[in-house]
DRENTI-131730 format. One record per atom (N, C-alpha, C): residue number from 1; x, y, z; chain; residue in three letters; atom name. Coordinates in pm, whole numbers. Layout:
REM residues N
+-----+--------+--------+--------+-----+------+------+
| seq |     c1 |     c2 |     c3 | mol | type | atom |
+-----+--------+--------+--------+-----+------+------+
| NUM |      X |      Y |      Z |   A |  ALA |   CA |
...
+-----+--------+--------+--------+-----+------+------+
//
This chain:
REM residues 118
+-----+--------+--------+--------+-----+------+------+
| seq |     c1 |     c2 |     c3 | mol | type | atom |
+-----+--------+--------+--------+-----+------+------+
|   1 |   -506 |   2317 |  -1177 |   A |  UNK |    N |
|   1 |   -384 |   2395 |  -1163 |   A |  UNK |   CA |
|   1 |   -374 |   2465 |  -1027 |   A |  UNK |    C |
|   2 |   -504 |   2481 |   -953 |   A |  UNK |    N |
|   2 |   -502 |   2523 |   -778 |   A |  UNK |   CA |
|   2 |   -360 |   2447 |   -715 |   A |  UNK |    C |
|   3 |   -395 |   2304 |   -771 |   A |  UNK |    N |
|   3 |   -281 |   2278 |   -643 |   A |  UNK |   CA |
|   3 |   -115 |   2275 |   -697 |   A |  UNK |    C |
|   4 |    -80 |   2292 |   -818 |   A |  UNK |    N |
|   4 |     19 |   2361 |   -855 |   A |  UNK |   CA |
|   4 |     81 |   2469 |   -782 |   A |  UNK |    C |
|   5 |    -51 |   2593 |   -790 |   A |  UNK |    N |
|   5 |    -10 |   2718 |   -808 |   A |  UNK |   CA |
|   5 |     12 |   2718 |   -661 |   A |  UNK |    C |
|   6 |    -59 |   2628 |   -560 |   A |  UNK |    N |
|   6 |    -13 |   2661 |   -437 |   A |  UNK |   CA |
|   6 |     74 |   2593 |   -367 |   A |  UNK |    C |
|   7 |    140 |   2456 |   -467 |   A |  UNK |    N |
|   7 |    275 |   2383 |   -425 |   A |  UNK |   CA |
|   7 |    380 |   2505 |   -471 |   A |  UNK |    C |
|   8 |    380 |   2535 |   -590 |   A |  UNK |    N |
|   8 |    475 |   2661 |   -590 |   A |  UNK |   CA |
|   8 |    484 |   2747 |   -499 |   A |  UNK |    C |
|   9 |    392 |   2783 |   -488 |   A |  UNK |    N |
|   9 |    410 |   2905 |   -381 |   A |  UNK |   CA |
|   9 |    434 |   2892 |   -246 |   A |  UNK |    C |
|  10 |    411 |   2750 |   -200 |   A |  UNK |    N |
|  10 |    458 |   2713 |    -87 |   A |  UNK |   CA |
|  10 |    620 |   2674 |    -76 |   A |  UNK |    C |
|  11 |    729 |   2629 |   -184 |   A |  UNK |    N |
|  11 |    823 |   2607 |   -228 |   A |  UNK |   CA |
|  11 |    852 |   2743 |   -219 |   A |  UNK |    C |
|  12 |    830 |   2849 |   -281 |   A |  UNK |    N |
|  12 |    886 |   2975 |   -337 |   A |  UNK |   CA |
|  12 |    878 |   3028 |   -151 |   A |  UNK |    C |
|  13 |    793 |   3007 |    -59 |   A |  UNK |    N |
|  13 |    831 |   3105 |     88 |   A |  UNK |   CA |
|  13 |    912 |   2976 |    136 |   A |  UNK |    C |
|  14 |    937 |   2850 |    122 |   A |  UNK |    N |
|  14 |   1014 |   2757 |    204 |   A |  UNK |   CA |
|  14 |   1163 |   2803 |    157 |   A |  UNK |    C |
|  15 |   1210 |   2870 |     75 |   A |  UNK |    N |
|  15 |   1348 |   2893 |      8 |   A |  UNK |   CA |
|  15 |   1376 |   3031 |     82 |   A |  UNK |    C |
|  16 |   1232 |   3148 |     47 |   A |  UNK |    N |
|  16 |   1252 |   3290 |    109 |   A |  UNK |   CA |
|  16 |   1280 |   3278 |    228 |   A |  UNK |    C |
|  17 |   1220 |   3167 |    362 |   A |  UNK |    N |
|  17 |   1221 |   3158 |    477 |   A |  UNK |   CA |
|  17 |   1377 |   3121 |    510 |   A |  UNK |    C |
|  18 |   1414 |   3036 |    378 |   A |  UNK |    N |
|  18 |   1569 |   3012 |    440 |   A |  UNK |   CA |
|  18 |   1649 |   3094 |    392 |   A |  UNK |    C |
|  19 |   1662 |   3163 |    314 |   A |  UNK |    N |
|  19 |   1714 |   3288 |    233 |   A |  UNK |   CA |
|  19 |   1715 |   3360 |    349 |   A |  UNK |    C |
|  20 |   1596 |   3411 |    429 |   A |  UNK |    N |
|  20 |   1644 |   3537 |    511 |   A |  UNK |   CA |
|  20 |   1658 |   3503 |    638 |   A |  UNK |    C |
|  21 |   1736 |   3404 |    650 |   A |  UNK |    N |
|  21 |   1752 |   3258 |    764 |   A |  UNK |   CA |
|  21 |   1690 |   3255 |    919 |   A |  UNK |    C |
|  22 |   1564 |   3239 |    851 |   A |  UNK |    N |
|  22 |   1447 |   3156 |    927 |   A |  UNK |   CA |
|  22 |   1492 |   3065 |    964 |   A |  UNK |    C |
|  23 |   1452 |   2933 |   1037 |   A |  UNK |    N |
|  23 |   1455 |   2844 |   1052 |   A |  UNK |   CA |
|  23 |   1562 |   2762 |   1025 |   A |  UNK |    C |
|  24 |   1707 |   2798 |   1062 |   A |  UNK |    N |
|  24 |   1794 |   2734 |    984 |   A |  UNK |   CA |
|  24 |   1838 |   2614 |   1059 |   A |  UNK |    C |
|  25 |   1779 |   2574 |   1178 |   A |  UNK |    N |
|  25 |   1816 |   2434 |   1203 |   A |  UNK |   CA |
|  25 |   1672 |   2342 |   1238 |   A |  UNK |    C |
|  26 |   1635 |   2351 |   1176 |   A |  UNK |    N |
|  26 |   1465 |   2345 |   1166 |   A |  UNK |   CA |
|  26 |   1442 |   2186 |   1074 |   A |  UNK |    C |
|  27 |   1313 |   2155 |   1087 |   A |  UNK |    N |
|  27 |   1310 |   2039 |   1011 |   A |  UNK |   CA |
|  27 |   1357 |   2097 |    832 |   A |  UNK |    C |
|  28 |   1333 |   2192 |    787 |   A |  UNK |    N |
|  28 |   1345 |   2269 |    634 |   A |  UNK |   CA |
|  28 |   1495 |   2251 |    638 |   A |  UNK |    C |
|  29 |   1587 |   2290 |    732 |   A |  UNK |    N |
|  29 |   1728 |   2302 |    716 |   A |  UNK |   CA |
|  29 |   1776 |   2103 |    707 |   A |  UNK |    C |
|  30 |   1687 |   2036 |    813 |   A |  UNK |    N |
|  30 |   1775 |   1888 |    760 |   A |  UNK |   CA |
|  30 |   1706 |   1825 |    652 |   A |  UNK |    C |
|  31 |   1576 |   1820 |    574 |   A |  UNK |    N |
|  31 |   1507 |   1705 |    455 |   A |  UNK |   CA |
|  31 |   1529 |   1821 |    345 |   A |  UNK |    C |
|  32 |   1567 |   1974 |    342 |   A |  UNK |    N |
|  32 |   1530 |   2018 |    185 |   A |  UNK |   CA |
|  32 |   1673 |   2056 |    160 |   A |  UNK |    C |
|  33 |   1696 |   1920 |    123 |   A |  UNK |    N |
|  33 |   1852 |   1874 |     77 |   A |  UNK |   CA |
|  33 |   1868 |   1935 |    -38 |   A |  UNK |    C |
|  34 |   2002 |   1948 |   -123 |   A |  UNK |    N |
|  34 |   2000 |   1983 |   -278 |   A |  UNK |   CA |
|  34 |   1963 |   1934 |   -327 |   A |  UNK |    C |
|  35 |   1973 |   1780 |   -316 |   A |  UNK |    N |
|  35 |   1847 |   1673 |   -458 |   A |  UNK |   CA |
|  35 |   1735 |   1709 |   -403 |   A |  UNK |    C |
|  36 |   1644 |   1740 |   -303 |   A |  UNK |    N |
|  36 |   1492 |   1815 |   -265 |   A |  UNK |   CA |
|  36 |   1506 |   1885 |   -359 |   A |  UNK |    C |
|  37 |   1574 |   1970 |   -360 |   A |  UNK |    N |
|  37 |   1573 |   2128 |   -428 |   A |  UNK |   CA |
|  37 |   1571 |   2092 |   -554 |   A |  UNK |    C |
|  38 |   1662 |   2033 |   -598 |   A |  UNK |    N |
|  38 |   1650 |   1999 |   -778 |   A |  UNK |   CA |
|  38 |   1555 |   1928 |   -831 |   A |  UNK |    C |
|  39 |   1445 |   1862 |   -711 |   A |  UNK |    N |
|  39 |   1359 |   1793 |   -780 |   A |  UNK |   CA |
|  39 |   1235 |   1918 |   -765 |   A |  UNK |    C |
|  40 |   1204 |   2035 |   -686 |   A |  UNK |    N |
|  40 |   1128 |   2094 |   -647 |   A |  UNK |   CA |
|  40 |   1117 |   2204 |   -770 |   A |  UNK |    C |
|  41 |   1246 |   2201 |   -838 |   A |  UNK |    N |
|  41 |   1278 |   2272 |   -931 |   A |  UNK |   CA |
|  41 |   1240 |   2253 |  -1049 |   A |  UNK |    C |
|  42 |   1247 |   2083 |  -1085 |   A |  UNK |    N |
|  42 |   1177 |   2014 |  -1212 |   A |  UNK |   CA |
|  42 |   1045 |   1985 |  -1164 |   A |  UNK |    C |
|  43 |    926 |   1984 |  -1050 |   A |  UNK |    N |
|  43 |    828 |   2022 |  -1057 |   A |  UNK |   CA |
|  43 |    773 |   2108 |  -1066 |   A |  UNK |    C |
|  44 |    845 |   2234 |  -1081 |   A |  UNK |    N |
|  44 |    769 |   2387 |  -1078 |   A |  UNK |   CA |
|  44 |    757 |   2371 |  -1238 |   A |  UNK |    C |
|  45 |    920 |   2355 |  -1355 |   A |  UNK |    N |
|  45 |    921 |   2333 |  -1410 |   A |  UNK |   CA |
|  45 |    776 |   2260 |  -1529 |   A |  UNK |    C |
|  46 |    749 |   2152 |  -1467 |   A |  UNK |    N |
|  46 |    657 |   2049 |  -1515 |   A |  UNK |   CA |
|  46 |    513 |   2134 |  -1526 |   A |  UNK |    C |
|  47 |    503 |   2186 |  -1342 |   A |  UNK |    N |
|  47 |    355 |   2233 |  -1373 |   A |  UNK |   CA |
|  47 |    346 |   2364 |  -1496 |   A |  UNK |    C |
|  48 |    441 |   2478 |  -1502 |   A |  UNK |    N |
|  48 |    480 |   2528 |  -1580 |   A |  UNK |   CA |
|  48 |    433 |   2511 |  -1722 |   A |  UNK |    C |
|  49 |    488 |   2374 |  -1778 |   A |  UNK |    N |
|  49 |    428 |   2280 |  -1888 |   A |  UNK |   CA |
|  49 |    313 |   2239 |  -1905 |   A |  UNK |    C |
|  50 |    270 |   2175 |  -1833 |   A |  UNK |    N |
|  50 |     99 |   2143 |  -1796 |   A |  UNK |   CA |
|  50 |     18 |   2260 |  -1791 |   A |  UNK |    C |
|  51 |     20 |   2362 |  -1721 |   A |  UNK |    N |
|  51 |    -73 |   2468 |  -1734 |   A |  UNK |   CA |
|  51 |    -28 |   2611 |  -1793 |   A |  UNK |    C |
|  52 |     15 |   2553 |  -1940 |   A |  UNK |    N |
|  52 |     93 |   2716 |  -1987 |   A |  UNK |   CA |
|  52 |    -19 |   2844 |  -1997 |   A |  UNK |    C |
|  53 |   -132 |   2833 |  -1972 |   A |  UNK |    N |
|  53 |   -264 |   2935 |  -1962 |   A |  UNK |   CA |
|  53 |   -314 |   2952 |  -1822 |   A |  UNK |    C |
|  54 |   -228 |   2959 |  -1732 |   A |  UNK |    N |
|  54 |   -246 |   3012 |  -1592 |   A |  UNK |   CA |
|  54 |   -143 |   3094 |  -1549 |   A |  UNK |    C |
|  55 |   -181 |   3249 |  -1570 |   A |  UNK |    N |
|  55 |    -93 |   3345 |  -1579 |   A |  UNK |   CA |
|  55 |    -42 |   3329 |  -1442 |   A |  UNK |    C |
|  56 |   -130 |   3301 |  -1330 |   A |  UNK |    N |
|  56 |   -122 |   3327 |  -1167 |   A |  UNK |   CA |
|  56 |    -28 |   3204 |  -1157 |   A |  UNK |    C |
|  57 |    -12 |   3120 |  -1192 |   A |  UNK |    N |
|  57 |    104 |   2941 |  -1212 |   A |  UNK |   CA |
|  57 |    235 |   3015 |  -1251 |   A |  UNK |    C |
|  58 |    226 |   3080 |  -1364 |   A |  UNK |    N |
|  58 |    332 |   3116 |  -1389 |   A |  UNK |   CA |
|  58 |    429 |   3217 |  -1345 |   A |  UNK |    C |
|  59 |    340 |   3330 |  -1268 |   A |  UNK |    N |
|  59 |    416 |   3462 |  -1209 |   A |  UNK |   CA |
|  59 |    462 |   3305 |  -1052 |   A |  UNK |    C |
|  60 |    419 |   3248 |   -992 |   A |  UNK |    N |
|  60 |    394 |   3230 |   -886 |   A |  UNK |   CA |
|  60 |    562 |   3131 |   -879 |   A |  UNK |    C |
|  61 |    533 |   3040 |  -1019 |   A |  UNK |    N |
|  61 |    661 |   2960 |  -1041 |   A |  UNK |   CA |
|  61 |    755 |   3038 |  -1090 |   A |  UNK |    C |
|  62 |    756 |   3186 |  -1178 |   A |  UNK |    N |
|  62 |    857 |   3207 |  -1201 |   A |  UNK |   CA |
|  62 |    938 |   3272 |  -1081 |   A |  UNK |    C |
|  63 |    880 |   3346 |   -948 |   A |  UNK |    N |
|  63 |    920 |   3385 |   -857 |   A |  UNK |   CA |
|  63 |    956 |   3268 |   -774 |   A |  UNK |    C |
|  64 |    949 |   3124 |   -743 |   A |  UNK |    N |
|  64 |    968 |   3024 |   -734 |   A |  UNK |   CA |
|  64 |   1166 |   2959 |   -788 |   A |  UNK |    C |
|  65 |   1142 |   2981 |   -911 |   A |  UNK |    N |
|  65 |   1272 |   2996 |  -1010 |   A |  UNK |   CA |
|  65 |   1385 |   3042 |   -942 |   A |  UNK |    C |
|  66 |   1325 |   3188 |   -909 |   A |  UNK |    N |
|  66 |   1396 |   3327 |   -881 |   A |  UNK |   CA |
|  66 |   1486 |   3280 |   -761 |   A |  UNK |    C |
|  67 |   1415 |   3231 |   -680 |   A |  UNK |    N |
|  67 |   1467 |   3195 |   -525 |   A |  UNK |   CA |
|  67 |   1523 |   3108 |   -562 |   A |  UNK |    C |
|  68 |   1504 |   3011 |   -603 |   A |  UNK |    N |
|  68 |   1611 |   2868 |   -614 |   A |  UNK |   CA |
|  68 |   1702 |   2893 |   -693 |   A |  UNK |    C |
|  69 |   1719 |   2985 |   -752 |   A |  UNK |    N |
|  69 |   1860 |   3012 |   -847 |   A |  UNK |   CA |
|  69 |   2009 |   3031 |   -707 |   A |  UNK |    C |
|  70 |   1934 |   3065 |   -652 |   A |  UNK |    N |
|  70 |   2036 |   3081 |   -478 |   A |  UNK |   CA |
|  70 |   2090 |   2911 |   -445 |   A |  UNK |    C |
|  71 |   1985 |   2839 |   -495 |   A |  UNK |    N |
|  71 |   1965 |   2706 |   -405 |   A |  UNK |   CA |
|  71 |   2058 |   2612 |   -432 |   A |  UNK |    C |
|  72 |   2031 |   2600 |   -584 |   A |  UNK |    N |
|  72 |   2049 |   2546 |   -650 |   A |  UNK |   CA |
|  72 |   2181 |   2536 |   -754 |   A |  UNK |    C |
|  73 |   2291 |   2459 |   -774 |   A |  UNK |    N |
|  73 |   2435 |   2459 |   -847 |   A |  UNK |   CA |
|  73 |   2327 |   2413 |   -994 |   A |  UNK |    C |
|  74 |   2356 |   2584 |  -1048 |   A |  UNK |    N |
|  74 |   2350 |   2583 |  -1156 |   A |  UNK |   CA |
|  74 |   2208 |   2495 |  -1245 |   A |  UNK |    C |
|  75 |   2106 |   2571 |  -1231 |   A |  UNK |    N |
|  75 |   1955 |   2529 |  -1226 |   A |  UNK |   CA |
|  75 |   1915 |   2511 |  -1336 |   A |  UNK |    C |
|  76 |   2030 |   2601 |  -1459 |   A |  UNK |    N |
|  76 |   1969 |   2572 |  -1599 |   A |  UNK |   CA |
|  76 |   1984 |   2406 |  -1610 |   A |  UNK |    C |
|  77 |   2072 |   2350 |  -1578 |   A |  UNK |    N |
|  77 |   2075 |   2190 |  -1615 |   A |  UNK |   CA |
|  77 |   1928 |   2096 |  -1557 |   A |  UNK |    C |
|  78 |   1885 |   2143 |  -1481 |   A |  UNK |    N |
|  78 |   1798 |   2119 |  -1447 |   A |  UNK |   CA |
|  78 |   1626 |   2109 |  -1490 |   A |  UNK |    C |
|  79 |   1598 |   1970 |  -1522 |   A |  UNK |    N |
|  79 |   1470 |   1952 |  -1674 |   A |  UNK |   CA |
|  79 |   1388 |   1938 |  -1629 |   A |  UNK |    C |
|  80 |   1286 |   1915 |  -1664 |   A |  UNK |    N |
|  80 |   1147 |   1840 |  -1699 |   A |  UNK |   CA |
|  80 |   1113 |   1729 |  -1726 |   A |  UNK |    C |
|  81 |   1025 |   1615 |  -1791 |   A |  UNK |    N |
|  81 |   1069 |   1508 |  -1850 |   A |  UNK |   CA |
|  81 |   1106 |   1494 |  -1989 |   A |  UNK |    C |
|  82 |   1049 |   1654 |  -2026 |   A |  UNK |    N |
|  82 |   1060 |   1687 |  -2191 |   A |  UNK |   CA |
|  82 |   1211 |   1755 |  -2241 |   A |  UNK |    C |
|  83 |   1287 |   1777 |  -2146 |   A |  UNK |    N |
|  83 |   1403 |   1833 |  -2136 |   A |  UNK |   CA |
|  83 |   1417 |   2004 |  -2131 |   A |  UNK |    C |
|  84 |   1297 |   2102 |  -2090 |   A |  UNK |    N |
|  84 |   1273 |   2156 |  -2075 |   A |  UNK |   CA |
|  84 |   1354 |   2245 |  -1956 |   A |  UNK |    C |
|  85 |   1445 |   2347 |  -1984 |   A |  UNK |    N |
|  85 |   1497 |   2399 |  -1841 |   A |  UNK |   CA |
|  85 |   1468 |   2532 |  -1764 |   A |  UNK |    C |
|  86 |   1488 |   2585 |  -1708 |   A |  UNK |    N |
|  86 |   1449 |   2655 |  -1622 |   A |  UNK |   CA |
|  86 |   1402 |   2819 |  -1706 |   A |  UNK |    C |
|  87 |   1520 |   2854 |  -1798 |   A |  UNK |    N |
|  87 |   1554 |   2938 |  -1891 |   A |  UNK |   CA |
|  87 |   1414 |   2894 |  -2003 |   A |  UNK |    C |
|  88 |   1445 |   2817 |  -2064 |   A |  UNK |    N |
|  88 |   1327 |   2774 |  -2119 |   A |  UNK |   CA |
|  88 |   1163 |   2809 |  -2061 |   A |  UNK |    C |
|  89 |   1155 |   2708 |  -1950 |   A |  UNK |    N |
|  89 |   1020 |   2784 |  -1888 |   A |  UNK |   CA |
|  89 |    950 |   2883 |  -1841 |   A |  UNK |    C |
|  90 |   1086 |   2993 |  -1804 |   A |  UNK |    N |
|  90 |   1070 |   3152 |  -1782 |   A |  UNK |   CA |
|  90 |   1046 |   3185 |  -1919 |   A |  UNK |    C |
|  91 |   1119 |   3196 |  -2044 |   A |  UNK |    N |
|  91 |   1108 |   3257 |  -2160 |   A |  UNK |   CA |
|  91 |    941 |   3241 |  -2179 |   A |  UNK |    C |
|  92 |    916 |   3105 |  -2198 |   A |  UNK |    N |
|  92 |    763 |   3065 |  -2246 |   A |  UNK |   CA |
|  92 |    602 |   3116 |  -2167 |   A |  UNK |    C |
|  93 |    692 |   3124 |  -2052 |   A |  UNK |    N |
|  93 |    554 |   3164 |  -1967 |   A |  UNK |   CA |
|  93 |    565 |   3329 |  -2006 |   A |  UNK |    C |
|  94 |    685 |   3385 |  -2031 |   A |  UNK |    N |
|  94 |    702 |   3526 |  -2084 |   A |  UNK |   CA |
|  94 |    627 |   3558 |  -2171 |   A |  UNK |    C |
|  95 |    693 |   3515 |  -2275 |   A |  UNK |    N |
|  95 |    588 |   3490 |  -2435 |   A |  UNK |   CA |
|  95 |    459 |   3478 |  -2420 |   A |  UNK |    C |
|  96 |    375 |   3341 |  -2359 |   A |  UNK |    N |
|  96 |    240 |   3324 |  -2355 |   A |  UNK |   CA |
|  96 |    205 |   3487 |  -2253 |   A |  UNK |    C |
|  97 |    223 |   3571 |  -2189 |   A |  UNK |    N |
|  97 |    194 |   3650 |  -2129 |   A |  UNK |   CA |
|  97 |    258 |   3789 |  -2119 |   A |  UNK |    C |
|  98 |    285 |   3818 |  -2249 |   A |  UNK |    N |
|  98 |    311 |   3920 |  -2268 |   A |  UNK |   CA |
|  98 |    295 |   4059 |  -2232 |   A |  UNK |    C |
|  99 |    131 |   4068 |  -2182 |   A |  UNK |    N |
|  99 |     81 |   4202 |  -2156 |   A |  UNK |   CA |
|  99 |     74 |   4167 |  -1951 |   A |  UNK |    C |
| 100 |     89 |   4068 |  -1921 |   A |  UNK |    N |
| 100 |     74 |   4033 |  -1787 |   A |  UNK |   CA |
| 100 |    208 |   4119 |  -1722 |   A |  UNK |    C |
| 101 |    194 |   4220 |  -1674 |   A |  UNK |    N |
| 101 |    296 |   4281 |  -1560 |   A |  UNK |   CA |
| 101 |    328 |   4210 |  -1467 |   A |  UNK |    C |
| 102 |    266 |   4147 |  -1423 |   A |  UNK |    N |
| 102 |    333 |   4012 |  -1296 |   A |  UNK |   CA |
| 102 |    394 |   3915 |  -1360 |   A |  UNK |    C |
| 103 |    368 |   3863 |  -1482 |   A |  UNK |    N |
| 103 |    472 |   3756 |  -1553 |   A |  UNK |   CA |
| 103 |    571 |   3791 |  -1590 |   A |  UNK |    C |
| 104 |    570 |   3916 |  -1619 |   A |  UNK |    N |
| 104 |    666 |   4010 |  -1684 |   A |  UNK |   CA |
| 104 |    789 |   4052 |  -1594 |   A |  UNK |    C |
| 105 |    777 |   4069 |  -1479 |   A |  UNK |    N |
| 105 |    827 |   4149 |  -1362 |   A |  UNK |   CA |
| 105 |    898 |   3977 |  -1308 |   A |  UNK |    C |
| 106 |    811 |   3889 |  -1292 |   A |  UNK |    N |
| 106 |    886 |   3803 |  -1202 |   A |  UNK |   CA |
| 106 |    955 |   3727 |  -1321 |   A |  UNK |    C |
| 107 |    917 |   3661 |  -1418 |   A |  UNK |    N |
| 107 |   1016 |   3631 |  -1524 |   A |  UNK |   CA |
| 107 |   1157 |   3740 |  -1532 |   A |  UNK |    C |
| 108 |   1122 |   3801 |  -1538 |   A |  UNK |    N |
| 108 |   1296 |   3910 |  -1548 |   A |  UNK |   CA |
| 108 |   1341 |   3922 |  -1439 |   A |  UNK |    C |
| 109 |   1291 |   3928 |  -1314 |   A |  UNK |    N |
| 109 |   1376 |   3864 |  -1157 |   A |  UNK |   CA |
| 109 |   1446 |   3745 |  -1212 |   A |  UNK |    C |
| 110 |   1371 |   3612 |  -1233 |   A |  UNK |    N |
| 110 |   1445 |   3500 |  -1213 |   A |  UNK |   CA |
| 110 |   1544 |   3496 |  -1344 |   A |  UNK |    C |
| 111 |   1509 |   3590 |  -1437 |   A |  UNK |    N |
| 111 |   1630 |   3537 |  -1541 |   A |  UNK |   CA |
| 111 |   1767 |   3610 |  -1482 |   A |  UNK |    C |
| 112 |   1706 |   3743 |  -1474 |   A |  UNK |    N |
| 112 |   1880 |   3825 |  -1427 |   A |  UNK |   CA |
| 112 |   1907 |   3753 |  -1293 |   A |  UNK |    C |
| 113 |   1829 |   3706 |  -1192 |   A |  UNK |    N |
| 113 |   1932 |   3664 |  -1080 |   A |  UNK |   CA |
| 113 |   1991 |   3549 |  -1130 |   A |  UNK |    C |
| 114 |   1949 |   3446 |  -1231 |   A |  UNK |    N |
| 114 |   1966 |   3337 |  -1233 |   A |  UNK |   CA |
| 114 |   2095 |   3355 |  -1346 |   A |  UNK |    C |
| 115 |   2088 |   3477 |  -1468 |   A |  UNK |    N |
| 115 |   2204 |   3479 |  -1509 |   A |  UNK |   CA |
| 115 |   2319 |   3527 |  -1449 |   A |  UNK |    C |
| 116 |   2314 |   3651 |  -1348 |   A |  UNK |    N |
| 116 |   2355 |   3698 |  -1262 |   A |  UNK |   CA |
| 116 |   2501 |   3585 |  -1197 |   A |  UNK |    C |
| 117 |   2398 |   3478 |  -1124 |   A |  UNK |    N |
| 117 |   2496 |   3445 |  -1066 |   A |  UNK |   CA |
| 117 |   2531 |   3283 |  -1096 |   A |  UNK |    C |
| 118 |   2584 |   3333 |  -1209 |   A |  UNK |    N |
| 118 |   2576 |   3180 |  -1294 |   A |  UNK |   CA |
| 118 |   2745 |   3211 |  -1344 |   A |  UNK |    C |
+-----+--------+--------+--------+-----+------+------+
//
């Protein structure tokens, strides 16, 4: 789950970097197209699934979530191979980590921004 937790997290500053517009004509601004993004989205997703007992996977992807809710037209449509969506994988990593303050904190970022601006 190492290299999960650190594809997420490398995804989650490639979005912040363009969010607070870094690099905006940069190689990041021409290949991390919207289908990039929607697929970057169903792999956070996936690892999510695969390692539901890695609290540090899950704060890391749900802050991951958080940012691409910006990115992304409408992210809940957006699955897994199990049909699993974004809403879905925040709730669960919630649940499995209940007493975790970092799952806790970044799960409720990505749900209110993501209901927010939906």
């Amino acid at each position: 789950s190492v290299v999960q937790r650190e594809g997420c997290k490398g995804l989650m500053i490639a979005v912040e970097k363009e969010l607070l517009g870094f690099d905006r004509d940069s190689y990041q601004k021409k290949y991390f197209t919207p289908a990039v993004r929607r697929e970057c989205v169903s792999k956070i997703i996936r690892a999510m699934t695969r390692f539901p007992g890695d609290s540090e996977l899950q704060e890391i992807a749900c802050m991951a979530l958080r940012n691409f809710h910006t990115e992304v037209n409408d992210p809940r449509r957006i699955t897994d191979s199990s049909g699993l969506n974004c809403i879905g994988a925040i709730s669960d990593a919630m649940r499995n980590f209940p007493y975790s303050v970092q799952v806790q904190v970044a799960g409720c970022e990505a749900l209110v921004k993501g209901l927010l601006l939906q």
